[in-house]
N, C-alpha and C positions, 0 to 999 in steps of 0.2 A: 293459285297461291304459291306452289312451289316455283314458278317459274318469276316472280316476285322474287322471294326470297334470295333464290340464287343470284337474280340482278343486284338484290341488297347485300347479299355478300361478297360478292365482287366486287364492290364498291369497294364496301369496308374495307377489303383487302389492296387494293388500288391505295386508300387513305393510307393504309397501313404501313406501306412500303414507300409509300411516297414519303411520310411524315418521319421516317428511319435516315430519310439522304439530311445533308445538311453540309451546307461548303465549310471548307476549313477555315475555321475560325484563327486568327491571327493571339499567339500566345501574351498574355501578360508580360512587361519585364520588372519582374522581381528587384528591391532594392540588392544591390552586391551586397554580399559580407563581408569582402575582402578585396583586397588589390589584385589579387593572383583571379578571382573570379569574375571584377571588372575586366580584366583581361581577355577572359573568354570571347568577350562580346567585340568582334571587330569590324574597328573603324580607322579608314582609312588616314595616313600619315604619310607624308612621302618624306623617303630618306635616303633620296638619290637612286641614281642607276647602279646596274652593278659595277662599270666602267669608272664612275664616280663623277665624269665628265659630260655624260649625254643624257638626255631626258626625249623618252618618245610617248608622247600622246595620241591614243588613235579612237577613233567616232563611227561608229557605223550606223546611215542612215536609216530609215523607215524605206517601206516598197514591199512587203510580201515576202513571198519565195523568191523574187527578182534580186531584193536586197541580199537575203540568206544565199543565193546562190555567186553574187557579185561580190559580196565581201569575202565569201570561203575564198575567190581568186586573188583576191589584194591578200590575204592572209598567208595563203599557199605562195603568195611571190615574195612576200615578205621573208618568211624561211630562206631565202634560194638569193636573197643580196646579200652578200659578203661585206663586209663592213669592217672587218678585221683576223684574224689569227683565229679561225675555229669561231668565227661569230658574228651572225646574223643580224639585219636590222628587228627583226622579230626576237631575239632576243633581251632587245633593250626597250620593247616595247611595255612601259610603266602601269600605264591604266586603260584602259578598254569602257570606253561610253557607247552605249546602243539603247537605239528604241524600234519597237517594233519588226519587224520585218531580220534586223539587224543584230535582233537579240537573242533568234531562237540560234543562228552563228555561233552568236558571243558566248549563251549559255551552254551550251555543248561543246565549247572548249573550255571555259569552268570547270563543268564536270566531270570531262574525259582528260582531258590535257590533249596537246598538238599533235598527238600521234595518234589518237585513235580518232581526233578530228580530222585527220587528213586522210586515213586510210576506212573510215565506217560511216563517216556523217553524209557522204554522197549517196550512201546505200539507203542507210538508216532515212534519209529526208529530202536531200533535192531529186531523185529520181524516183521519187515515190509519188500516187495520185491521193496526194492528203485530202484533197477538196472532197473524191470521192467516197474512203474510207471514212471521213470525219461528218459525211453526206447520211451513210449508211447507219453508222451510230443512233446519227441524231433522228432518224426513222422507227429505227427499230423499237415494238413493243413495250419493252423493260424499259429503255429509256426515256419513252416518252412517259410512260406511269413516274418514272421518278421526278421527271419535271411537272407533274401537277402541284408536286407538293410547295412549290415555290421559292424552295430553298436548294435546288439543283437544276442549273441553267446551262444553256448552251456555253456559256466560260467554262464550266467545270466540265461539257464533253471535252475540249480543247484542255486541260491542265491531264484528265485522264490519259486522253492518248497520247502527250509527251511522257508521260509518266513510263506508260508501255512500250513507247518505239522509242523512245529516246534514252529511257533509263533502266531498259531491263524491268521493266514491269514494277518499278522501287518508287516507292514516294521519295526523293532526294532531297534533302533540305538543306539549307546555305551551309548549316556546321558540317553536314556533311562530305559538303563541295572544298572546305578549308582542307578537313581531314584529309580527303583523299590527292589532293595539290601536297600535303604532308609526307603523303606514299610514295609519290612520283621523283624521281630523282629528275626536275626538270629546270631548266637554267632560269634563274627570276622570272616565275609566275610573276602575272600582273594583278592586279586590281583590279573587277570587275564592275560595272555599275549598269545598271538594267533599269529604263525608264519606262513610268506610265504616265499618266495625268491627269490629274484631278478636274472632274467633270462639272463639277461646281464652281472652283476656282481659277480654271484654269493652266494652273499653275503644274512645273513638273513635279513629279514623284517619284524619287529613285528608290529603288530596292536595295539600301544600304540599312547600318545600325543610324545611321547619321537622322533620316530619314523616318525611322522606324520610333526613334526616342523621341520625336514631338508628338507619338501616338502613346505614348508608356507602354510599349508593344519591344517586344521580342525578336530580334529578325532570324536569326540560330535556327529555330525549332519551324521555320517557314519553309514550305515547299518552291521547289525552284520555278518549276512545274507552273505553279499560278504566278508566279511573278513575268513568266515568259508569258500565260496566256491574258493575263493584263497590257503587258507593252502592246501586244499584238490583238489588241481586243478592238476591233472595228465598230463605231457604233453603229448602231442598225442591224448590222450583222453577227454581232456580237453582244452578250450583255458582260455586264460590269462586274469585276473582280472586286467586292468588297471586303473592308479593313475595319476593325472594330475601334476606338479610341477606348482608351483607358485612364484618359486624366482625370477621371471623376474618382479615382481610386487612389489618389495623395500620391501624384508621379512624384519618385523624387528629384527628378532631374529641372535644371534651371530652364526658365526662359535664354537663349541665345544672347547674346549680348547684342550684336546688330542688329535684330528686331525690336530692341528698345529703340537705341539707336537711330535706328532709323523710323518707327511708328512716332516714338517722342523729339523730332529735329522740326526747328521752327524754318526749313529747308526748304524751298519751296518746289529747289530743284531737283526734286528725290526722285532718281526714273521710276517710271509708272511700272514698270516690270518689278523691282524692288518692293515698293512702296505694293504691289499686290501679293506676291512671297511672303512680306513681314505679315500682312493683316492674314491670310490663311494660318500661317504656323501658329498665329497670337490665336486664332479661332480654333485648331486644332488641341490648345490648350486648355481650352473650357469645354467642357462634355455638352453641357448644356446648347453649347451653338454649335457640334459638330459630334455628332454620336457613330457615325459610318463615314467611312471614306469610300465611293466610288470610283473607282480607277478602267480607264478606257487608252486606246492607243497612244502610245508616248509620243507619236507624231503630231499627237495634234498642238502640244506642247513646245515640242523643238523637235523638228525632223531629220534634224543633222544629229541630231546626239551632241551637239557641241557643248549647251548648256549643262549636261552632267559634268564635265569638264573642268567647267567654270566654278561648278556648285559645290564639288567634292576637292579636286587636286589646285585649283589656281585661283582660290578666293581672297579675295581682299579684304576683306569685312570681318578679319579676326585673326589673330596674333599667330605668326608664326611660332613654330615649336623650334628648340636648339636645331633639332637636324635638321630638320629643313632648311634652317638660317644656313647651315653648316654647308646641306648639298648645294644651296642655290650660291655660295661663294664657288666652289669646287665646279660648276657647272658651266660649261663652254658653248654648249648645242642643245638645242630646244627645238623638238620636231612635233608638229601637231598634222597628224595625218586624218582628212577628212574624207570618206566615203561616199558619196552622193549615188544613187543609184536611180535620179530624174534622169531620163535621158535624154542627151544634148542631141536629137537625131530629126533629121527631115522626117514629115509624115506621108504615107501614100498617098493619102488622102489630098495631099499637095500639089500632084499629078493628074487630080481629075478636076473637073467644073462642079460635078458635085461635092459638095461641104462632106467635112467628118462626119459617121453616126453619133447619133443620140447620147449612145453611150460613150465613146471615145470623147465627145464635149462637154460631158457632164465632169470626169473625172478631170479631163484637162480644167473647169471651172473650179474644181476644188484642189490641185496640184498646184496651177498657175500662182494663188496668191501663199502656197506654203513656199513654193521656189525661191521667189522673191524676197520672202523673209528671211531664205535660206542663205541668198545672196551678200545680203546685211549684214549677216551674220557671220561669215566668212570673211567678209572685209575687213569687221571691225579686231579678228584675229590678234595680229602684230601686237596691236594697241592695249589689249587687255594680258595679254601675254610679260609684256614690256612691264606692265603695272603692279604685277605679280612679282618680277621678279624684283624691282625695285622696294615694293611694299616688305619683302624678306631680307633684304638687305645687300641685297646683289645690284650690280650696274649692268643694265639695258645692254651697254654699247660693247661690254666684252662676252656677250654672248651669241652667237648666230641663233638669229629666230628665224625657222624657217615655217611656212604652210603650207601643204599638199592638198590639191584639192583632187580626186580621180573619179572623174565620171566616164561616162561609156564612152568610147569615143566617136568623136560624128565620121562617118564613112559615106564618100563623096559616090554616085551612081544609083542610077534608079534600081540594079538588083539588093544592095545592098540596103538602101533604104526600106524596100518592101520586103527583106526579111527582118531587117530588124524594129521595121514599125511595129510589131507585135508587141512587146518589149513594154512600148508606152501604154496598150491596155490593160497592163497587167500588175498594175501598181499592188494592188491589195489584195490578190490570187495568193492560196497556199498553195497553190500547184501550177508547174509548166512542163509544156515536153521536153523529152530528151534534148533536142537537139538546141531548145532556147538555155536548158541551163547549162548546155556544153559552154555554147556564143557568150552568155555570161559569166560561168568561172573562168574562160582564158580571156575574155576582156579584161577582168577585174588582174588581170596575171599583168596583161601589158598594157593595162591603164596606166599602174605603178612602177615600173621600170621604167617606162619612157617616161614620167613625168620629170621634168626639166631639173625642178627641184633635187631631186634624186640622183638625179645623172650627175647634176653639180655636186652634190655632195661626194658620190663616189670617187668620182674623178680628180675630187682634193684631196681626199684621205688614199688615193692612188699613184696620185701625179703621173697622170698618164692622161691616154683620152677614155673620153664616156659613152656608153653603151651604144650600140646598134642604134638609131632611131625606126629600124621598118616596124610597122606592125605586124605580125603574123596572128593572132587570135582566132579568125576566120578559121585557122587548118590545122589548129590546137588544140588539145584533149584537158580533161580534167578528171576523167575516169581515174581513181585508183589504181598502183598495177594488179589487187587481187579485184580486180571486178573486169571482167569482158567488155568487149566494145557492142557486143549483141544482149548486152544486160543480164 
């Protein structure tokens, strides 16, 4: 009997502490009392550059650590083009869209600012064996007892240990990510947007207030932490960062006016992407048809980040504000810079009679048709850009619209190809070696410099000629100077 007992009390104890975890629940938002305290709450407005003449938009794709490690290099080159008198094209960079892979980048420049992402984020996370640590976690005794209880998932190991390697051990939360951008004496911070996607609809889901008000929720008092481990929540491998809906609680906030709009148009030609956005946010409205938001990789939504974009800074579907009207007169140069981090690269496997492994054509089955959409996507750029600026009350034809697209680049011989075919298995890895996230941050270095676009532009605001075209990457560092080359 005693040896009864004690199994019943372990048990007990097991329930106990299990039933204690509970994922963080997304806060209510309160009606404002005032003007000064709607304020609090921010949402994105664009009101020009600080130049007053240029607008840069920049996207960082989905891919894992591959992305996180390739974007830090398009970021780090960004700093290092001169563009004018003491000022960087990363200076003028306006708004910052990622999802997944892209995000954990994004967010750690968020919350640190450019310099302690340039000089600790390689330490802190691309040379680290996250697969492993985040392996061990999820083993370990404690933590398995707290996932019995069903309310603490392998997402919330993933939001913990950003929590700890990335934020000093701090729950960080978006107000707190504003304040400390407050701290910082740093030349126009941008506007962040961090995507997931809603697993029942579809549809994207950014971690804005924009976003967050068709839930009667809160975004201020949200950890950053899960919003990074929602973009980057793999299904299958991951479970789902859930969001609570609050409209059964008398939101006060309006329906959108474009989701009327668009639900009530006797239009027959309403794109089907639209026309499925309107029916979620109308359903996200009513508690009764939407009580939880699930939220999974923002790749599976738009892999390019382009759509945050479109949703937050360049939308058509509702009234420009004065400034805006005002910047988009004043505005000359329109850069929307896109990070692709699919790589454009022969496979090894190209070189032999025998076919790719199993795995390598599974992933390539599921890459191949996000590419493609990613391709569309990218083309149709110009034309929604052009729409935008028009729709605000600016002319198309006196502004240079330009698009950057920068992927890995393809590198012609068979050594080359078999080290960097690695590369393409590794889409949705938290972790790589040393030596792949070297190849990838000075890729990502002179992906960006030599994109033609770039050169062009330099080379007008120079009037000279434009940069070097050699590649050097292959014999380029990304290390830090306080970090050794033997780690």
């Amino acid at each position: 009997m005693k040896f009864v007992h004690k199994q019943a009390g372990l048990v007990l104890a097991v329930l106990l502490i299990s039933g204690c975890e509970h994922f963080h629940v997304n806060e209510r938002l309160a009606p404002p009392t005032s003007d000064e305290e709607d304020a609090q709450l921010e949402r994105y407005e664009y009101d020009g550059s600080d130049t007053g003449t240029m607008t840069v938009a920049l996207s960082l794709s989905g891919g894992g650590a591959r992305a996180a490690a390739f974007s830090y290099g398009v970021i780090k080159a960004l700093e290092q083009i001169e563009i004018g008198p003491k000022l960087s094209l990363l200076d003028e960079v306006d708004i910052v869209s990622s999802v997944s892979g892209g995000s954990i980048t994004a967010a750690y420049w968020a919350a640190h600012g450019r310099a302690k992402l340039f000089s600790d984020f390689p330490q802190q996370f691309l040379f680290k064996n996250v697969e492993r640590e985040l392996f061990f976690r999820f083993i370990s005794p404690s933590n398995r007892f707290r996932m019995l209880g069903q309310t603490f998932e392998r997402v919330d190991l993933m939001a913990e240990y950003v929590d700890e390697e990335l934020f000093d051990g701090k729950e960080m939360t978006f107000e707190q990510v504003r304040q400390n951008y407050a701290k910082r004496n740093e030349f126009g911070p941008p506007f962040f947007v961090l995507s997931a996607t809603d697993i029942s609809t579809g549809i994207r889901f950014g971690f804005t207030q924009e976003s967050f008000d068709q839930l009667c929720s809160n975004l201020s008092s949200y950890p950053l932490s899960r919003a990074i481990a929602a973009s980057a929540a793999v299904p299958a491998v991951s479970s789902p960062i859930t969001l609570q809906n609050f409209n059964g609680l008398s939101c006060h906030l309006p329906e959108p006016d474009w989701v009327k709009t668009v639900l009530d148009s006797d239009d027959q030609f309403v794109l089907p992407a639209n026309l499925r956005r309107a029916r979620a946010i109308r359903n996200y409205r009513d508690e009764t048809s939407v009580s939880w938001v699930h939220l999974f990789d923002g790749g599976l939504a738009d892999n390019l980040g382009v759509q945050g974009l479109y949703d937050v800074a360049f939308r058509t579907d509702r009234a420009c504000t004065p400034s805006e009207r005002q910047s988009v007169a004043a505005m000359n140069e329109l850069l929307l810079i896109v990070v692709d981090t699919m790589p454009d690269l022969g496979h090894a496997a190209d070189l032999e009679k025998i076919g790719p492994e199993l795995s390598e054509t599974m992933s390539n089955a599921f890459s191949i048709p996000m590419d493609r959409l990613s391709e569309l996507t990218f083309a149709t750029i110009p034309t929604r850009l052009a729409s935008w600026i028009n729709h605000c009350g600016g002319d198309p034809d006196n502004v240079s619209i330009r698009r950057v697209l920068v992927r890995i680049p393809f590198l012609e011989g068979q050594q080359n190809i078999t080290k960097l075919d690695k590369l393409s298995k590794a889409a949705t890895r938290l972790s790589l070696d040393a030596e792949t996230v070297e190849l990838l941050c000075a890729a990502g270095r002179d992906a960006i410099s030599m994109a033609p676009e770039i050169q062009q532009m330099i080379a007008e605001r120079a009037a000279g000629s434009a940069p070097d075209n050699k590649s050097s990457f292959l014999n380029s560092t990304c290390l830090p100077a306080n970090i050794s080359d033997d780690g």
